[in-house]
MMTF fields as JSON, N, C-alpha, C and O atoms, coordinates in Angstrom:
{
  "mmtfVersion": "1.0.0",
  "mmtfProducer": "UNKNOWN",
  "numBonds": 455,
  "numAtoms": 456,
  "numGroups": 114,
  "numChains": 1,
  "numModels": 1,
  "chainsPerModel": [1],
  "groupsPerChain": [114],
  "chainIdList": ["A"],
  "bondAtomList": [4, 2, 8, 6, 12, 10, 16, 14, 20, 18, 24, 22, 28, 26, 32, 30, 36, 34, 40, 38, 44, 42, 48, 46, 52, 50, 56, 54, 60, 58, 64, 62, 68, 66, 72, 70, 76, 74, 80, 78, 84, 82, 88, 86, 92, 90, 96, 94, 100, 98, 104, 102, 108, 106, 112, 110, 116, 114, 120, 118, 124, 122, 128, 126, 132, 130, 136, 134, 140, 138, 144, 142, 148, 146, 152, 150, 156, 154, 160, 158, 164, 162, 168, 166, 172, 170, 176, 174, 180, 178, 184, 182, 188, 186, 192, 190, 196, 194, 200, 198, 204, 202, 208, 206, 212, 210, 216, 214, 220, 218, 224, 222, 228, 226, 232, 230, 236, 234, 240, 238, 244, 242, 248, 246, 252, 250, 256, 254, 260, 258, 264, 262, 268, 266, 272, 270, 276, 274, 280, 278, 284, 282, 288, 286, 292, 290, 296, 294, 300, 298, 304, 302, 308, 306, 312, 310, 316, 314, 320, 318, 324, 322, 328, 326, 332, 330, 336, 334, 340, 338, 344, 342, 348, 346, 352, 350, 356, 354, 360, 358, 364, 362, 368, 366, 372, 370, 376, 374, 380, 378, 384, 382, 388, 386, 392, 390, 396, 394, 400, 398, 404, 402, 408, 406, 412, 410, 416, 414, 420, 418, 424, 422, 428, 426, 432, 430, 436, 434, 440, 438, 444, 442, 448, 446, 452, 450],
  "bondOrderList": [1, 1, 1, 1, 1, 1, 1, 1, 1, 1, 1, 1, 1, 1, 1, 1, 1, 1, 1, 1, 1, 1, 1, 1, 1, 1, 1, 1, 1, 1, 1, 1, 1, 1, 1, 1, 1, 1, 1, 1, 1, 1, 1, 1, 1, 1, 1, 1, 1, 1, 1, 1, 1, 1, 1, 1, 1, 1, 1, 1, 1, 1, 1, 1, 1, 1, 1, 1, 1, 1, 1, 1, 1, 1, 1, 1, 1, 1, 1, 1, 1, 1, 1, 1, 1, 1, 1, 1, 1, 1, 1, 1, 1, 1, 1, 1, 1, 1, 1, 1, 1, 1, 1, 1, 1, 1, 1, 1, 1, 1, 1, 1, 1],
  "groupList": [{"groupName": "UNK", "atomNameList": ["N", "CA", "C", "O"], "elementList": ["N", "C", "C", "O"], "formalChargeList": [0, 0, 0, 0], "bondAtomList": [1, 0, 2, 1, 3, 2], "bondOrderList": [1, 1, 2], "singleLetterCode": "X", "chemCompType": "L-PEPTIDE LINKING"}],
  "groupTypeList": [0, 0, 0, 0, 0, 0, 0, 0, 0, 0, 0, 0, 0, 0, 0, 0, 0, 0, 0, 0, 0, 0, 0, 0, 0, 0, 0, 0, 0, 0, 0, 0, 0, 0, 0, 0, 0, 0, 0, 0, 0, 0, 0, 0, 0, 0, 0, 0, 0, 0, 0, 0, 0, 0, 0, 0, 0, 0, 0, 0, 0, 0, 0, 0, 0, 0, 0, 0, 0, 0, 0, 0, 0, 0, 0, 0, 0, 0, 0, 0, 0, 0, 0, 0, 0, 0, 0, 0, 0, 0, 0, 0, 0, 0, 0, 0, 0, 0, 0, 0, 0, 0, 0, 0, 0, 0, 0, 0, 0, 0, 0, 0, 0, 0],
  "groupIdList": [1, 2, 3, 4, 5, 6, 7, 8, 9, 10, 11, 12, 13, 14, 15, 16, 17, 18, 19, 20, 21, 22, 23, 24, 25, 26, 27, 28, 29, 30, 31, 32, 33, 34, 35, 36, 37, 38, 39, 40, 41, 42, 43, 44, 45, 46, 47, 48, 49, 50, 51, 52, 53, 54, 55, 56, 57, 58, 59, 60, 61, 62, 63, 64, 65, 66, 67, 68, 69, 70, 71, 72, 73, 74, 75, 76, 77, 78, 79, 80, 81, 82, 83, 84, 85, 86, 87, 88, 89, 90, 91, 92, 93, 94, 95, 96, 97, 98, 99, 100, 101, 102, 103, 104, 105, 106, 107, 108, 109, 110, 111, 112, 113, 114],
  "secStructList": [7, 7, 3, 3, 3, 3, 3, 7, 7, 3, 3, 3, 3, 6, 6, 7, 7, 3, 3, 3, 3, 3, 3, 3, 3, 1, 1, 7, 4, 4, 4, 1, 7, 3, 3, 3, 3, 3, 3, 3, 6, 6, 3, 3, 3, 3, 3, 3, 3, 3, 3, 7, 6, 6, 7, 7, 3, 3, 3, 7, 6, 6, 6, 6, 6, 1, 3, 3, 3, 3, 3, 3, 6, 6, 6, 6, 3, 3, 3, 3, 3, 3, 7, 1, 7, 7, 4, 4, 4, 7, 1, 3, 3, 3, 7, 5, 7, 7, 1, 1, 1, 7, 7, 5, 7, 7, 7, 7, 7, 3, 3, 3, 3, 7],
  "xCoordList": [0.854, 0.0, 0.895, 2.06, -0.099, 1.142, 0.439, -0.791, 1.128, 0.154, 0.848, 1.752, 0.137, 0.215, 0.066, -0.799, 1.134, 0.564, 0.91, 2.101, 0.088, -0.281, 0.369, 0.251, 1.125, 1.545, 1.827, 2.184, 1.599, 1.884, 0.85, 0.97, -0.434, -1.604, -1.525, -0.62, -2.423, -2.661, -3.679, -4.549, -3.182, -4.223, -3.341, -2.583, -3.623, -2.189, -3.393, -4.617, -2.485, -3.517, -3.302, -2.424, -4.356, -4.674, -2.87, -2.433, -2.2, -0.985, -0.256, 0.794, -0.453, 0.628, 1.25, 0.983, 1.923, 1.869, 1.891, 1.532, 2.431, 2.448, 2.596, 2.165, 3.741, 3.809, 3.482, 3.922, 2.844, 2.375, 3.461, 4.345, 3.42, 4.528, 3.425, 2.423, 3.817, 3.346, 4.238, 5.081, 4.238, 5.513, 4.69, 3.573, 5.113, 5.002, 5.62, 6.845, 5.029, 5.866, 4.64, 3.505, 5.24, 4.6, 5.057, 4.969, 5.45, 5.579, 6.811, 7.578, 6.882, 8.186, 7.493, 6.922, 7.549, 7.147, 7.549, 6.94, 8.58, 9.145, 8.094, 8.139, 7.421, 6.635, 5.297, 4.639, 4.961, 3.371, 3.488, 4.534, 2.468, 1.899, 1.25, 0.229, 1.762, 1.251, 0.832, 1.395, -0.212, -1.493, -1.25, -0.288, -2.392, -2.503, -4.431, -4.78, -5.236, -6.996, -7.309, -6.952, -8.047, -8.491, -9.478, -9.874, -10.558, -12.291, -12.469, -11.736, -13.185, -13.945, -15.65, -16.431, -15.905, -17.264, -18.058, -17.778, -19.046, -20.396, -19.777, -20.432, -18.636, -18.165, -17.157, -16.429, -17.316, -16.468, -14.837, -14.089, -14.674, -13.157, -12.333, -12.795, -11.663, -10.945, -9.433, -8.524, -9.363, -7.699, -6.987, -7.475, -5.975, -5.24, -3.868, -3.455, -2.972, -1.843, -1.551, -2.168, -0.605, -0.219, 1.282, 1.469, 2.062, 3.301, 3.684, 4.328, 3.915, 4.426, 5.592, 6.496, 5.846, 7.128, 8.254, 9.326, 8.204, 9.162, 9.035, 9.659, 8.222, 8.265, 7.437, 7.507, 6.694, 6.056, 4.992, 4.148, 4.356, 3.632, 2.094, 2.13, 1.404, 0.35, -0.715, -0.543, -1.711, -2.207, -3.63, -4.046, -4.09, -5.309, -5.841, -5.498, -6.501, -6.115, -6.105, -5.462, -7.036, -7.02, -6.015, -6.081, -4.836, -3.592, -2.372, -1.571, -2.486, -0.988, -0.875, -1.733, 0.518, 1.379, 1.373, 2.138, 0.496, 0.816, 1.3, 2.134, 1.131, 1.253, 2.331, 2.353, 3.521, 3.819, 4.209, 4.567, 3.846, 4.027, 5.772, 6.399, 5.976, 7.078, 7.356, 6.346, 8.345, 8.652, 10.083, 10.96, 10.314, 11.862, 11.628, 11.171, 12.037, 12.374, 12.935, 12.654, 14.027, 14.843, 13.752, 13.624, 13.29, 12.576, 11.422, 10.664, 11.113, 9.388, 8.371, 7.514, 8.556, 7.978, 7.491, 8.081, 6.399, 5.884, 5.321, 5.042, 5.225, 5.04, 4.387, 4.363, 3.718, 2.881, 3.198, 2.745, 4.064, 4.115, 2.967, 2.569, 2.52, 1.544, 1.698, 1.834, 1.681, 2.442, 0.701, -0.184, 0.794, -0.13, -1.518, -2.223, -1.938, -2.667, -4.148, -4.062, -5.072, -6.549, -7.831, -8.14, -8.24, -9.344, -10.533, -10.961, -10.683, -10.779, -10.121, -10.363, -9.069, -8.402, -8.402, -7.838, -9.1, -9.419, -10.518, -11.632, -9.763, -10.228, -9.073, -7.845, -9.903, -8.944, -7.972, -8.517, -6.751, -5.833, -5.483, -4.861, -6.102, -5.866, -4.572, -4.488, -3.298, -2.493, -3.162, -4.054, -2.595, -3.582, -1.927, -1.027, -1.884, -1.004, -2.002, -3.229, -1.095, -2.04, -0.864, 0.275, -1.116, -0.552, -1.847, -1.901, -2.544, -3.67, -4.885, -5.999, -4.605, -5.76, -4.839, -3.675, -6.485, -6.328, -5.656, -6.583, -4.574, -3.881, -4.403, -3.968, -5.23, -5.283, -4.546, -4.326, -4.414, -3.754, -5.39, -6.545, -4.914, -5.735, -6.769, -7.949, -5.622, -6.16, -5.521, -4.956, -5.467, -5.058, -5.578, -5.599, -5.937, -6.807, -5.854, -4.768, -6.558, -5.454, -6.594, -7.649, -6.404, -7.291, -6.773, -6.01, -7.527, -6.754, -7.665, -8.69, -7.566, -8.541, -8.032, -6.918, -9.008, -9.046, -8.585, -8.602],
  "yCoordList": [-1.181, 0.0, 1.238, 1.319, 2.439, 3.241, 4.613, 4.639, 5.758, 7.072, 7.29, 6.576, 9.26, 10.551, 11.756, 12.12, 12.475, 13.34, 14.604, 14.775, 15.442, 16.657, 17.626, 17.537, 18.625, 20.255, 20.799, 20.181, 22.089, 23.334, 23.757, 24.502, 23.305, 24.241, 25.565, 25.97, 26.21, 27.998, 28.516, 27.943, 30.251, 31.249, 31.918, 32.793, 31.078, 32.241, 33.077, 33.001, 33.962, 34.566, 33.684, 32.828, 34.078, 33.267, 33.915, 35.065, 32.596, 32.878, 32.377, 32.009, 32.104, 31.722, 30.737, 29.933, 30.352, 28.9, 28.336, 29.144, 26.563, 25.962, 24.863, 24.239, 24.567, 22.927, 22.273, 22.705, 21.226, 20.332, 19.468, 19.246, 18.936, 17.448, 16.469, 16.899, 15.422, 14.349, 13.63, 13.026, 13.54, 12.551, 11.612, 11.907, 10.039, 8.833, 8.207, 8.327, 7.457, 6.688, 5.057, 5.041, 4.115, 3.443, 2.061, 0.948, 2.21, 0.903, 1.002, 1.964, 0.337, 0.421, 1.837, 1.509, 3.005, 3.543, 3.313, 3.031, 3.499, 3.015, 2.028, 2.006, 1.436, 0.439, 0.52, -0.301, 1.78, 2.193, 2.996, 3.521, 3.026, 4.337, 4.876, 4.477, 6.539, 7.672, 8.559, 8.704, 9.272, 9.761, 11.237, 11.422, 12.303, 13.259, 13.42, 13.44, 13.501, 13.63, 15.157, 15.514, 15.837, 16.856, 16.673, 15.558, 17.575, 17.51, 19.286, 20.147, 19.281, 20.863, 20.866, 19.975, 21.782, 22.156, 21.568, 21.768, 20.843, 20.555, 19.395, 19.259, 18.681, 17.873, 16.85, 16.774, 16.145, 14.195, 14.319, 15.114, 13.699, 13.396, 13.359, 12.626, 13.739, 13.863, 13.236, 13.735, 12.45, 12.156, 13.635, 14.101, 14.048, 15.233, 14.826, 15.432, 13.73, 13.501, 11.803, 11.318, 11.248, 9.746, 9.277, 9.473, 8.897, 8.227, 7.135, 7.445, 6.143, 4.775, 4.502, 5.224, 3.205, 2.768, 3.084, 3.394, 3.063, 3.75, 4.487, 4.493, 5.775, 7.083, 7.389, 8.544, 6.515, 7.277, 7.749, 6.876, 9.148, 9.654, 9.998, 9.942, 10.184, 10.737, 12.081, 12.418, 12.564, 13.895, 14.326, 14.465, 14.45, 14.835, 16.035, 17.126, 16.139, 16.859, 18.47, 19.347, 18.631, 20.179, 20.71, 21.812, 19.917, 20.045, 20.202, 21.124, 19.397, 19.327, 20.251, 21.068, 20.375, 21.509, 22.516, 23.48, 22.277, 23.354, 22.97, 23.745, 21.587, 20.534, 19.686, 19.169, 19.457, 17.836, 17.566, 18.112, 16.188, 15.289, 14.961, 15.027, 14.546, 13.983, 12.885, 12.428, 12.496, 11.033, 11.209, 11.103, 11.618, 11.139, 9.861, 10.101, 8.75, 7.65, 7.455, 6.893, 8.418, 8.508, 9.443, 9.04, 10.498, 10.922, 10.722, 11.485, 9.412, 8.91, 10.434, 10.821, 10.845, 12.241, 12.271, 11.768, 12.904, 12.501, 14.22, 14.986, 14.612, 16.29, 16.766, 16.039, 18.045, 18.193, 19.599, 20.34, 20.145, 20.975, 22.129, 21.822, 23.526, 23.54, 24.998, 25.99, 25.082, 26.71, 26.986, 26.168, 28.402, 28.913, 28.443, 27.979, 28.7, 27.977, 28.758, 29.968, 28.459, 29.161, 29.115, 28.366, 30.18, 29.91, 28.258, 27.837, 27.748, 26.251, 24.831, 23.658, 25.932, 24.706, 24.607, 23.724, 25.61, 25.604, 24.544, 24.296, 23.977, 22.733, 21.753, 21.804, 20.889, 20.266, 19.351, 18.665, 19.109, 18.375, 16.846, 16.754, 16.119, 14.738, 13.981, 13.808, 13.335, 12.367, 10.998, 10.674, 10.113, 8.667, 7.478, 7.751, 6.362, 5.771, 4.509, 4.428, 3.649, 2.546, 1.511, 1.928, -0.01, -1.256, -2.11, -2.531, -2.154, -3.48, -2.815, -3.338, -1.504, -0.665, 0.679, 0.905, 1.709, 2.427, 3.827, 4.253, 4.332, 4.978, 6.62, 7.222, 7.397, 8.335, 9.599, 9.368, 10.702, 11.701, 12.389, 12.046, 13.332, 13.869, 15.376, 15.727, 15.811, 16.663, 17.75, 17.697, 19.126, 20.278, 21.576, 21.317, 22.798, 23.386, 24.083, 24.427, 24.38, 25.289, 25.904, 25.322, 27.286, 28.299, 29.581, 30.465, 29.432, 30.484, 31.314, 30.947, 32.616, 34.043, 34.613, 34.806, 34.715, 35.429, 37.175, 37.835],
  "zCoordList": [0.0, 0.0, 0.0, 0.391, -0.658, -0.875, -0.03, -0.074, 0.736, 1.146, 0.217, -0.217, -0.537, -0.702, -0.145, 0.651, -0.696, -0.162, -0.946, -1.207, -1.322, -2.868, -1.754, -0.532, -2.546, -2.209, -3.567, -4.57, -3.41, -4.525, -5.16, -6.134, -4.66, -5.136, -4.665, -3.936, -5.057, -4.796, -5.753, -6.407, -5.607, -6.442, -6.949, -6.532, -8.566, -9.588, -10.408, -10.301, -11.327, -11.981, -13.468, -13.574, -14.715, -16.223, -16.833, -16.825, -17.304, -17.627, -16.944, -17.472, -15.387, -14.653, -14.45, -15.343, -13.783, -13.765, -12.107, -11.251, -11.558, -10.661, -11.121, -12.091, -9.727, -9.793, -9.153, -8.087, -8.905, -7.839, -7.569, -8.397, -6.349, -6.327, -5.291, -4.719, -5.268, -4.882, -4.237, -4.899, -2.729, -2.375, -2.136, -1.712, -2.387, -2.358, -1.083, -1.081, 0.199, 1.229, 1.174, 0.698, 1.697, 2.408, 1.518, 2.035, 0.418, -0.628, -2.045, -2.028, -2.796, -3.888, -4.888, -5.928, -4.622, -5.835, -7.267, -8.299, -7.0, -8.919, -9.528, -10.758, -9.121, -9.222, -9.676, -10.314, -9.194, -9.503, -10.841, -11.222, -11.416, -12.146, -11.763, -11.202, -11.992, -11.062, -11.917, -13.002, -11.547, -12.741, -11.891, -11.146, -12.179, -11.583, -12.287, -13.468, -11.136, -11.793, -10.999, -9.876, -11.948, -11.211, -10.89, -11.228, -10.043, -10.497, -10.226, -9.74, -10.537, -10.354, -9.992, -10.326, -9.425, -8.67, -9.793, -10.975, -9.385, -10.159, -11.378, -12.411, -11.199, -12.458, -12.041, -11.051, -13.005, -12.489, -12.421, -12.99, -11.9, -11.859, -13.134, -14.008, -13.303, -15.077, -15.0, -14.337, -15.53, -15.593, -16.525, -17.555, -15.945, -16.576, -17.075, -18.063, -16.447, -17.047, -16.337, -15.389, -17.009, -16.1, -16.452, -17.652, -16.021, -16.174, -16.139, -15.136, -16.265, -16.32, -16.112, -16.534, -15.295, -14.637, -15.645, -15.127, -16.908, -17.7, -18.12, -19.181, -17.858, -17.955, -19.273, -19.693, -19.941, -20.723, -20.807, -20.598, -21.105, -20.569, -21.538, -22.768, -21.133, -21.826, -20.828, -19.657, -21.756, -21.211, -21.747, -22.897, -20.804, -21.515, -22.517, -22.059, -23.621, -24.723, -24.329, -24.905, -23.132, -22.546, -21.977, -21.432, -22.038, -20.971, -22.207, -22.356, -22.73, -23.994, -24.27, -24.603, -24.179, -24.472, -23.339, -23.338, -22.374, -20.959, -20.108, -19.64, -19.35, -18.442, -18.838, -19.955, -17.705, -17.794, -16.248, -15.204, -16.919, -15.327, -15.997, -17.054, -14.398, -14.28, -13.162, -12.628, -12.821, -11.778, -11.547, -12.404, -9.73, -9.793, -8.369, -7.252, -8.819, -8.33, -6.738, -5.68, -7.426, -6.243, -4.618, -3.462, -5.17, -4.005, -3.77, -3.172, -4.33, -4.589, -4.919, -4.124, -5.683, -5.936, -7.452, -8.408, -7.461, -8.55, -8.939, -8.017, -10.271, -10.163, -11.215, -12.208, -11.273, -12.413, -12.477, -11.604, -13.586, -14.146, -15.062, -16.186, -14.337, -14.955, -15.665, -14.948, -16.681, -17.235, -18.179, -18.429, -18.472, -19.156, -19.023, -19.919, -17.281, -16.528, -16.926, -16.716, -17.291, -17.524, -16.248, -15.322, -16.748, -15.589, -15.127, -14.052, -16.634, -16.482, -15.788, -15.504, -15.751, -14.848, -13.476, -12.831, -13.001, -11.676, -11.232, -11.694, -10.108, -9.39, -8.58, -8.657, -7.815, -6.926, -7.539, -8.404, -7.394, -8.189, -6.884, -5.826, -7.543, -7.12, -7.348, -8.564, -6.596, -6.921, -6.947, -6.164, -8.04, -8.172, -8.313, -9.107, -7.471, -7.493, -8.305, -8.265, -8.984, -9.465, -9.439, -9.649, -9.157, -9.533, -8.728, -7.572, -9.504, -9.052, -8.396, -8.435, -7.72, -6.821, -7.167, -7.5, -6.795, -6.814, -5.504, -4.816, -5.246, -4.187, -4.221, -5.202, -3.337, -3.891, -2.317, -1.128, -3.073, -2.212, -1.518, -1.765, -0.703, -0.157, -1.198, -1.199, -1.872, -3.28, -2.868, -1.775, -3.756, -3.487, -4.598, -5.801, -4.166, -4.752, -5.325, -4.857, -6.924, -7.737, -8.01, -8.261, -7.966, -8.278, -9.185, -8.795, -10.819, -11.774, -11.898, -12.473, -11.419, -11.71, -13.357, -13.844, -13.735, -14.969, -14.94, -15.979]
}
């Protein structure tokens, strides 16, 4: 079993950016695939980016080219790069660990004023 735990949310302004990180304890991280899901007021959970034990990545189409995740091993840390941030993207940012079940963080609010 694995905890999380999300930091680097806030209140940037449209343009700005933030990074989230995700530290990983409790189990082999290198091991999992580690996602990042947002949700926002009144709407479902959205996968936004994911990584795989060998690093390859994918993104959801509202994110490419603004967003990237990343993975360093070594500090079980897992991170989401977020540049040219819009007012849509405001909402809670979920860490998601996966190998067989699902691991989730506690969430963290990113809030972009227009």
């Amino acid at each position: 079993q694995v905890q999380l735990v999300e930091s680097g949310g806030g209140l940037v302004q449209a343009g700005g950016s933030l990074r989230l990180s995700c530290a990983a304890s409790g189990s082999i991280f290198s091991s999992y695939m580690m996602a990042w899901y947002r949700q926002a007021p009144g709407k479902q959970r959205e996968l936004v980016a994911r990584i795989n034990i060998g690093g390859y990545t994918n993104y959801a189409d509202s994110v490419k080219g603004r967003f990237t995740i990343s993975r360093d091993n070594a500090k079980n840390t897992v991170y989401l790069q977020m540049n040219m941030l819009k007012p849509d993207d405001t909402a809670v940012y979920y860490c998601n660990a996966w190998r067989g079940d699902h691991y989730w963080g506690q969430g963290t609010q990113v809030t972009v004023s227009s």
